[in-house]
C-alpha positions in Angstrom: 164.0 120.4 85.8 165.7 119.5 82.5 167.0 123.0 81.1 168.7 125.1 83.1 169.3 128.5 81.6 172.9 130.9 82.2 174.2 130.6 85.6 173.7 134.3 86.2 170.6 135.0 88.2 168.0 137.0 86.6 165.5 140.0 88.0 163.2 138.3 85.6 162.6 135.4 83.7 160.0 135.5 80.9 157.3 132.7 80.6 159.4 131.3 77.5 162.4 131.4 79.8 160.6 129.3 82.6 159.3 126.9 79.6 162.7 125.9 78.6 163.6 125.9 82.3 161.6 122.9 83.1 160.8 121.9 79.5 157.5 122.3 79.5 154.8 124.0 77.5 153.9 128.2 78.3 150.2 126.6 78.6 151.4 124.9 81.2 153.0 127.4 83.5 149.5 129.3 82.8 147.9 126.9 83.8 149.3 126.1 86.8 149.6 130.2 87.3 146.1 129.6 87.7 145.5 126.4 90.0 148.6 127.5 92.4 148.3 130.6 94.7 152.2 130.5 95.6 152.6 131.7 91.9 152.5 135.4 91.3 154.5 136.8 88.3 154.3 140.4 87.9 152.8 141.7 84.3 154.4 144.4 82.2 152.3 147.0 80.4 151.6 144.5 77.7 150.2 141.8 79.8 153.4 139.4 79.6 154.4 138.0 82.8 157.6 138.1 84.5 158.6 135.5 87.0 160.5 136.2 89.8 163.7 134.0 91.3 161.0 132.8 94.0 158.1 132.2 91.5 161.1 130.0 89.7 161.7 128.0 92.8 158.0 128.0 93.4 157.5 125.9 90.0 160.2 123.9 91.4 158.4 122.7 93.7 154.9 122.5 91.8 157.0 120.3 89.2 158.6 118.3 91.2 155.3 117.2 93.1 153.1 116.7 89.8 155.8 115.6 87.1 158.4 113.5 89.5 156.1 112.6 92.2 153.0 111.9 90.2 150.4 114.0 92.5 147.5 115.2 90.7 146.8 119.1 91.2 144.6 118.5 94.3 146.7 116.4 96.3 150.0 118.9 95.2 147.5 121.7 96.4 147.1 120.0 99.7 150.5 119.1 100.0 151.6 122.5 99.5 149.1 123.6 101.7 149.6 121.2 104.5 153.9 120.9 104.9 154.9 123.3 102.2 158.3 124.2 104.0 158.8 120.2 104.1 157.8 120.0 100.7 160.4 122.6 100.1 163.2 121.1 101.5 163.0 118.1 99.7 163.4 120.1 96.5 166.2 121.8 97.7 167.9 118.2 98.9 167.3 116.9 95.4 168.9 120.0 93.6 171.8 119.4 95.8 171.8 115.6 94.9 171.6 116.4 91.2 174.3 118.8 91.3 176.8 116.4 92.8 175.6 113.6 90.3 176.3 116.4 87.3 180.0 117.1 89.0 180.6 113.3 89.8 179.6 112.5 86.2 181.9 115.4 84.9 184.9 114.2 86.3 184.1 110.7 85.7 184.4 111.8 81.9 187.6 114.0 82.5 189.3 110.6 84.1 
């Protein structure tokens, strides 16, 4: 992910909102609302989706396997379908890691 928005948590996160999120095109998250079942965002009267918290982490995980991994949308889909707690963890393990690089690099600056 190479935006992260406010650190408060949201109910809600529009499709622009995810976009920035993992700087990526709103065609893509479409898409991939399309080719992922683990990605439901609700839809407001007008037809907009709204992505939950979960959905977020949820494209975590799609974007880590496709755009860092490399997979192509079949093997992601059986990855996800096969070990998708495993799958799971390893995205959390890497947010973790990149969090400590951001802090190490922080202080690194501040010395």
């Amino acid at each position: 992910m190479k935006k992260e928005l406010s650190e408060t948590t949201r109910i809600y996160y529009s499709i622009g909102d995810v976009a920035r999120m993992f700087n990526v095109n709103t065609s893509l998250i479409r898409f991939w609302e399309k080719e992922f079942d683990v990605l439901r965002p609700h839809k407001n009267k007008k037809g907009n989706r709204l992505f939950t918290q979960k959905d977020v982490d949820h494209l975590h995980i799609i974007y880590h396997l496709v755009k860092e991994r490399g997979f192509t949308l079949k093997g992601a889909k059986e990855k996800l379908g096969k070990d998708f707690a495993s799958v799971e963890k390893d995205v959390e393990i890497i947010k973790t890691l990149d969090n400590i690089r951001d802090f190490l690099t922080k202080m690194k600056a501040k010395l």
